[in-house]
C-alpha positions as CSV (number, residue, x, y, z in Angstrom):
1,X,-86.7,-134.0,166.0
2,X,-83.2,-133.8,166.9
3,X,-82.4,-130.8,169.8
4,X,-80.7,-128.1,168.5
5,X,-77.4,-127.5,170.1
6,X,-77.2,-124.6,172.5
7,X,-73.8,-122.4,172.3
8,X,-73.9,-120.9,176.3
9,X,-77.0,-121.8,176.9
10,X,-78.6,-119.6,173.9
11,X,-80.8,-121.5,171.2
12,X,-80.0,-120.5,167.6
13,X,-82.6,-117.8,165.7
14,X,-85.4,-119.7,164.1
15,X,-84.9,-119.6,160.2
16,X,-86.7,-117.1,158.7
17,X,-88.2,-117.2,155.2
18,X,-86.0,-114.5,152.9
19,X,-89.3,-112.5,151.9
20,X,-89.9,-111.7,155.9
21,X,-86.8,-111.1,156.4
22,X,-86.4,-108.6,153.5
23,X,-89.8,-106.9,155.2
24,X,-88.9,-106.7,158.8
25,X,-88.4,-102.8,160.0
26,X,-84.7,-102.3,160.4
27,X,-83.1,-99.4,162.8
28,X,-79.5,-98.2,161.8
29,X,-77.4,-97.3,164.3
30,X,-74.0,-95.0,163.1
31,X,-71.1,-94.3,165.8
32,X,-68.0,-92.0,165.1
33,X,-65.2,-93.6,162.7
34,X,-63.2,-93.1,166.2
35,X,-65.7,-94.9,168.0
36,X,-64.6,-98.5,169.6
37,X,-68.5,-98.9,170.4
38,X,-68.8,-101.6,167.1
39,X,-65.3,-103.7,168.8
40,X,-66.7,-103.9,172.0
41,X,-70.1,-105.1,171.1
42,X,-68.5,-107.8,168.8
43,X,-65.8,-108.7,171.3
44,X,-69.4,-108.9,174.1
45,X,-71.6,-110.8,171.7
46,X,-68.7,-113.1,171.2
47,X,-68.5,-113.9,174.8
48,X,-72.0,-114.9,175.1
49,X,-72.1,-116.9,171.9
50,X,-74.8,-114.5,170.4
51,X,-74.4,-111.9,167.4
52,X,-74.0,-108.4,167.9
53,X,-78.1,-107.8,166.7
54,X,-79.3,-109.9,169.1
55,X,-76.9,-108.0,171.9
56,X,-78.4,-104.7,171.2
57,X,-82.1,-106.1,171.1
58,X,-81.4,-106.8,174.4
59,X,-80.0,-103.7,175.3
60,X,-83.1,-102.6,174.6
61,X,-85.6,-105.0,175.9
62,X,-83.3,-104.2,178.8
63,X,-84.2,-100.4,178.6
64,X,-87.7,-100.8,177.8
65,X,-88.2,-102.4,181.3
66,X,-89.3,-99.4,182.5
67,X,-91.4,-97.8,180.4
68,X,-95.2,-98.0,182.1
69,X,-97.8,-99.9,179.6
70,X,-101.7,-99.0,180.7
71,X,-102.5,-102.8,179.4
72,X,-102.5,-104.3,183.1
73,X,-101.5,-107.5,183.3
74,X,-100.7,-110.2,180.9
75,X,-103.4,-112.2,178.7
76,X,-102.6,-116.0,178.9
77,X,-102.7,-117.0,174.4
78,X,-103.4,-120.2,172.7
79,X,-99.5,-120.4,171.9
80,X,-96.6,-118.3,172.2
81,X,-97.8,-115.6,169.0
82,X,-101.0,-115.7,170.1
83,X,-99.4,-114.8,173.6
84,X,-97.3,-112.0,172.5
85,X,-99.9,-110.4,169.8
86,X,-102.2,-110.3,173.2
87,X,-99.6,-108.5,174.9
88,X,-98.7,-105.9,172.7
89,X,-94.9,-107.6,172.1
90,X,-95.7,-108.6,168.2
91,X,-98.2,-107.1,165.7
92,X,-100.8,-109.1,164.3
């Protein structure tokens, strides 16, 4: 299988099937019509070769550092989903 080709250093999303898509949970985020919030995160994820969604998921991943879990440590998994179901990253 050919390697994908990395644009700085990021991998490219897996694709996803449209019906999942169409299910995943969506957040909308509005700013003021004044706002040059939406610019600067375009002109960022442009930088790093990533789209502006993935930027703010890690924004957030970034903010969520913090936040105390009571779960202890991590729970090896028989691959990478089993791995993060375990952990409490992905639902079942």
């Amino acid at each position: 299988m050919p390697q994908e080709e990395k644009k700085h250093g990021v991998l490219p999303l897996p694709k996803i099937p449209y019906e999942r898509v169409m299910s995943m949970p969506t957040i909308k985020i509005r700013f003021n019509e004044r706002s040059t919030m939406p610019e600067r995160l375009e002109r960022r994820s442009e930088e790093l070769g990533i789209s502006v969604e993935q930027l703010v998921k890690r924004f957030i991943s970034s903010g969520m550092q913090d936040f105390e879990s009571d779960e202890g440590p991590a729970i090896p998994g028989k691959s990478l989903e089993d791995f993060l179901v375990k952990n409490g990253a992905w639902k079942k």
